[in-house]
C-alpha positions as CSV (number, residue, x, y, z in Angstrom):
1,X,-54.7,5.4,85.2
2,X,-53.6,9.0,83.4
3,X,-55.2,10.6,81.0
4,X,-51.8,10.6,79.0
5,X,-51.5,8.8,75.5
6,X,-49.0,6.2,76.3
7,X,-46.6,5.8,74.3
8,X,-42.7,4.7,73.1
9,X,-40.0,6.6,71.6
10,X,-38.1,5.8,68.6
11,X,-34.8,6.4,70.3
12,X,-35.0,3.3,72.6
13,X,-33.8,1.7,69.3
14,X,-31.5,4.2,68.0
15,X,-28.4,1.9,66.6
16,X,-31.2,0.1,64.5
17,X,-33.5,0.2,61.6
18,X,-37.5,2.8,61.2
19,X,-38.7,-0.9,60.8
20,X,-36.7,-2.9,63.6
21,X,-37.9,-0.1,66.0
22,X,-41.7,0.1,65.5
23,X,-41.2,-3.6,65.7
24,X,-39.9,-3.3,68.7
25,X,-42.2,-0.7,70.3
26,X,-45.3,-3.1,68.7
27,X,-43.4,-6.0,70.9
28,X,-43.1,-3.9,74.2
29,X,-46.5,-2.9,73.7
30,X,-46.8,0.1,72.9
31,X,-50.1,1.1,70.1
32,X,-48.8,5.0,70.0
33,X,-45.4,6.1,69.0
34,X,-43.4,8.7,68.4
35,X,-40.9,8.9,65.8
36,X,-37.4,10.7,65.6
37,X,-36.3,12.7,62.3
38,X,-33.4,14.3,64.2
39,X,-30.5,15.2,61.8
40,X,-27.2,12.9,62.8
41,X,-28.8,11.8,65.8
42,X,-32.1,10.1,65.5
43,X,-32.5,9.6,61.5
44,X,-35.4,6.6,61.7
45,X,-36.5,9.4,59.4
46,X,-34.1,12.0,57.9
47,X,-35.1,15.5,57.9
48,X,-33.6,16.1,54.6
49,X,-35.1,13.3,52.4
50,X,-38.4,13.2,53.8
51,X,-40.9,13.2,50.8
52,X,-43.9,11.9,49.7
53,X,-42.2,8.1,49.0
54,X,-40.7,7.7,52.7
55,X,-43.8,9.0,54.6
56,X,-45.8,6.6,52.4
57,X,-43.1,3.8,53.9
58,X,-43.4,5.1,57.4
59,X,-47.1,4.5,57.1
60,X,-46.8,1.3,55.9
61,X,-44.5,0.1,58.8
62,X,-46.7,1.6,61.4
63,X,-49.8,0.0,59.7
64,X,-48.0,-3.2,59.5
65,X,-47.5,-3.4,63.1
66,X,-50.2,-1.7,64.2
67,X,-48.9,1.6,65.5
68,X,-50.0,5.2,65.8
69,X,-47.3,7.8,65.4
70,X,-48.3,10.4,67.7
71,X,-45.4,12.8,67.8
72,X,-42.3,13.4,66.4
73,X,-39.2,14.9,67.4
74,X,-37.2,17.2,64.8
75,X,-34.7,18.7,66.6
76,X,-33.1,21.1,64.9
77,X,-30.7,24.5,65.2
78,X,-33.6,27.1,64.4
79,X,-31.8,29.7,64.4
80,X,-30.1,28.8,60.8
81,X,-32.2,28.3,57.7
82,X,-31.1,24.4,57.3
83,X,-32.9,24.2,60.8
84,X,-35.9,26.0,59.9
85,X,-35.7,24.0,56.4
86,X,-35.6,20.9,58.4
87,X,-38.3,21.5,60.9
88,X,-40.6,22.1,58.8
89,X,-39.7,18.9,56.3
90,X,-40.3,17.0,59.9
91,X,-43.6,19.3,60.1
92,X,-45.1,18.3,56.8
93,X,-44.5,14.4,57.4
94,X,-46.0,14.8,60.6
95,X,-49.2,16.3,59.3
96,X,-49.3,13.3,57.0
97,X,-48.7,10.8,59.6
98,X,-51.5,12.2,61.7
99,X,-49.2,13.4,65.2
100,X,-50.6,15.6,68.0
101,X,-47.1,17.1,68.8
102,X,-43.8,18.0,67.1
103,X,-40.4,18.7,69.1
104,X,-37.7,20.8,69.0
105,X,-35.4,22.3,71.4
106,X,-33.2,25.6,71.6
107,X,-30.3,24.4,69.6
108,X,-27.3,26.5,69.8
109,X,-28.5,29.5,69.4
110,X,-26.2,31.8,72.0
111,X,-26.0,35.1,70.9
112,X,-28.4,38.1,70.7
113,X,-28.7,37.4,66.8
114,X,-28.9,33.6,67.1
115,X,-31.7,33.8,69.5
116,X,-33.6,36.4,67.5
117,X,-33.7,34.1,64.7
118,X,-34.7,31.5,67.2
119,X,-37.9,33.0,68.2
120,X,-38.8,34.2,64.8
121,X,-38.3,30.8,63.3
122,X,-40.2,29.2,66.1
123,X,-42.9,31.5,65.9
124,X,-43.4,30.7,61.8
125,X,-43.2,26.8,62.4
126,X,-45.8,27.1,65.1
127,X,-48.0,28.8,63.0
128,X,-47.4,26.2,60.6
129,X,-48.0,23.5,63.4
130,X,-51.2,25.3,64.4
131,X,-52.9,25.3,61.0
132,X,-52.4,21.9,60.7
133,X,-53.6,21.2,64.6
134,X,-50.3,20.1,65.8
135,X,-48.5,21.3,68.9
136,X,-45.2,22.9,68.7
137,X,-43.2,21.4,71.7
138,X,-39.5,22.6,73.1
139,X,-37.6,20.2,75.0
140,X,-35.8,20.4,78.1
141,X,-32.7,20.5,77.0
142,X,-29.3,22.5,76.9
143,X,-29.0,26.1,76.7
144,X,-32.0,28.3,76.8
145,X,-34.8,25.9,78.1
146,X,-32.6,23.6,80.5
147,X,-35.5,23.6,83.4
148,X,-38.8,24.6,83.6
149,X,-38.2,27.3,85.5
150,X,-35.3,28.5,83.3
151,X,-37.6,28.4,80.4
152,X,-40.4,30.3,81.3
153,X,-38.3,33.2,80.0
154,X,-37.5,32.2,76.5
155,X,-41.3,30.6,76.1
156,X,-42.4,34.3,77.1
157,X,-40.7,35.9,74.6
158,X,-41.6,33.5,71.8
159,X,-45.3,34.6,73.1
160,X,-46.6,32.0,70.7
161,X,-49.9,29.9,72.5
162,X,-49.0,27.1,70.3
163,X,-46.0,26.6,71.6
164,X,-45.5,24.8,75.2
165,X,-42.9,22.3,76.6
166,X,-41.8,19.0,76.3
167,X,-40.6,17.9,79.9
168,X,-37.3,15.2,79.9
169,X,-36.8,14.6,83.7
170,X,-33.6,12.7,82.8
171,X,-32.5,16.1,80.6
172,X,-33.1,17.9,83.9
173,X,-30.8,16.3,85.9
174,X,-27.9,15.8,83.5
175,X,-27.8,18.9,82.3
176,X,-28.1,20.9,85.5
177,X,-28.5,19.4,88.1
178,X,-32.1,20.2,89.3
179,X,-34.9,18.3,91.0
180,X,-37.5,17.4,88.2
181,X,-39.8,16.2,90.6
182,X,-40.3,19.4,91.2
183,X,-39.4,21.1,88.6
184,X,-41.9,19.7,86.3
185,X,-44.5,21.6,88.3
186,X,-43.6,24.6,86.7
187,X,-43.7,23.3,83.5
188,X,-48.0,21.9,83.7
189,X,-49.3,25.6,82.8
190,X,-47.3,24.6,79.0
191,X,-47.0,21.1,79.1
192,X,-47.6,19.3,75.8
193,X,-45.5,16.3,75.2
194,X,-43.2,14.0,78.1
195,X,-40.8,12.3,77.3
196,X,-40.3,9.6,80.7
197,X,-36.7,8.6,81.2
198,X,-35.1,7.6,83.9
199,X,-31.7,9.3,84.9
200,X,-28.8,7.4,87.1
201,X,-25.5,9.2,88.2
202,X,-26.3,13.3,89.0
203,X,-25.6,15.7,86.4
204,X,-23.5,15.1,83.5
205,X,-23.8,11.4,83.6
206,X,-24.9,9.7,80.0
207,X,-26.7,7.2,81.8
208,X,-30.7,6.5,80.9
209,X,-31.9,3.2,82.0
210,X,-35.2,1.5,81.8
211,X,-37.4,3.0,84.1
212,X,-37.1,2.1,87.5
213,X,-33.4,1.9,87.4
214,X,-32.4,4.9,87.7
215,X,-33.0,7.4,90.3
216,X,-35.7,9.8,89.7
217,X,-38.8,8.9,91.0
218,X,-41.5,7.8,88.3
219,X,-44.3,7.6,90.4
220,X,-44.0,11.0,91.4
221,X,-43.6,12.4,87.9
222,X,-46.7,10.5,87.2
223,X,-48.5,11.3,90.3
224,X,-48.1,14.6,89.4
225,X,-49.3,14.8,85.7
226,X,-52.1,12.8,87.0
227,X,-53.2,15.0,89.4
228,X,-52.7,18.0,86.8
229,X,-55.6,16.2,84.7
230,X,-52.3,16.1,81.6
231,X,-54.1,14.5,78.3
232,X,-50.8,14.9,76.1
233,X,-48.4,12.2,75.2
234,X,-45.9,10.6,77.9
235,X,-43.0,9.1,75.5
236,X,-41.0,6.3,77.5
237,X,-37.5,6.5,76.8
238,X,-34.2,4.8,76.8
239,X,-31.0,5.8,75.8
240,X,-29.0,3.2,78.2
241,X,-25.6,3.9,80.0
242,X,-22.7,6.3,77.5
243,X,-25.1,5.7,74.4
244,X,-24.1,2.4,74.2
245,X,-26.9,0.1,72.9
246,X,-27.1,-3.8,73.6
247,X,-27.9,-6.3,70.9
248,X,-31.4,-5.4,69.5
249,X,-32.8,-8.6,71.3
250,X,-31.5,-7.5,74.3
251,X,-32.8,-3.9,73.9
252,X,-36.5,-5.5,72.7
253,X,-36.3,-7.1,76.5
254,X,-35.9,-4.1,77.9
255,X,-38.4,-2.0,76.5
256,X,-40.5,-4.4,77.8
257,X,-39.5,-4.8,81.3
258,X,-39.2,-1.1,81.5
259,X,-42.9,-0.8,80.3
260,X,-43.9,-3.8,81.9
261,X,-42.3,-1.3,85.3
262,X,-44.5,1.7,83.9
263,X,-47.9,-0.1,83.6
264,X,-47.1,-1.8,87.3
265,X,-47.3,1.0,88.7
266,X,-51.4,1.5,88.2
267,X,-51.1,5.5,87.8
């Protein structure tokens, strides 16, 4: 098997509860976790009331069940202050709660101003992150890091070492259209956080199954981090066909069988 700290995202129960999720994340199997605080998104946690009290309840749920939180994603538009503000709430409850890695992405930061205050926001966080021995990670996403090999640009001019990649193979293909098998390849020399989701349809298609189902092919995305030795966290994901979530029973059942898929596999 990987050297990879297994483990289940927070957004495979989006439509319901902090508690309901790590519930269902302890049922599919998972010990590690990672934990969304994405503003009008994700909000198991929300970036803007995330004090002392609901960190304290975080830890209770993931004692309760058993669970590790391991990472976090924050995504947030860094190049405003309410993004920077927020990030760094995300930052501070993650120290607290013990993760490895915190994720962002680029945002919509577009013009030479915008991006400006991108990096130097980026750059202040991951000190931050660094201090407190946590990982800044920027997804593969939309606009500036859409691809590994599109990225390498903007992660040059950050020049921060604390700052790497977290690889989305789905991301890959529905926002541009590119091959993540190998893709990802680029991305080893900064890899610190994957998040393993499946992708069905080409580009532009909101459609994320349990893994297996779609059409990228896991074992070679494994194969491949395997093979690179990667230690960091592999976050399975599902975000199902148009963002639209079965009953939470129905989702429970297929967090398992898509981890049930992942562990089959013997990588």
């Amino acid at each position: 098997m990987g050297d990879w700290i297994e483990t289940g995202s927070s957004i495979i129960f989006l439509p319901f509860t902090l508690e309901q999720a790590l519930a269902g994340l302890a049922e599919a199997g998972f010990v590690n976790v990672e934990i969304g605080a994405v503003k009008d998104f994700l909000e198991h946690l929300d970036p803007d009331n995330l004090g002392p009290t609901e960190v304290a309840g975080c830890q209770a749920l993931l004692d309760q069940h058993g669970l590790t939180c391991v990472s976090m994603s924050g995504h947030a538009p860094l190049h405003l202050e309410i993004g920077r503000r927020r990030l760094t709430n995300v930052l501070r409850a993650g120290k607290e709660l013990g993760i490895q890695v915190l994720n962002t992405f680029t945002g919509d930061a577009s013009t030479p101003a915008e991006i400006e205050a991108f990096k130097t926001n980026v750059r202040a966080i991951a000190d931050e992150a660094a201090d407190a021995g946590i990982r800044l990670c920027i997804e593969t996403d939309s606009n500036l890091l859409p691809t590994a090999a599109i990225g390498a640009k903007i992660l040059a001019e950050i020049g921060h070492e604390n700052v790497g990649i977290n690889y989305d193979p789905g991301n890959v293909i529905y926002y541009t259209g590119a091959v993540p098998e190998e893709d990802i390849v680029l991305a080893l020399p900064h890899l610190g956080h994957v998040h393993l989701k499946d992708q069905r349809g080409g580009k532009g298609k909101t459609d994320f199954p349990p893994l297996g189902d779609g059409d990228i092919d896991i074992p070679r995305i494994l194969r491949t981090l395997q093979g690179a030795g990667y230690a960091g966290p592999v976050s399975m994901e599902i975000e199902f066909t148009d963002y639209t979530w079965p009953s939470y029973e129905e989702t429970v059942r297929e967090a398992i069988r898509s981890k049930a898929y992942w562990d089959g596999l013997g990588i």
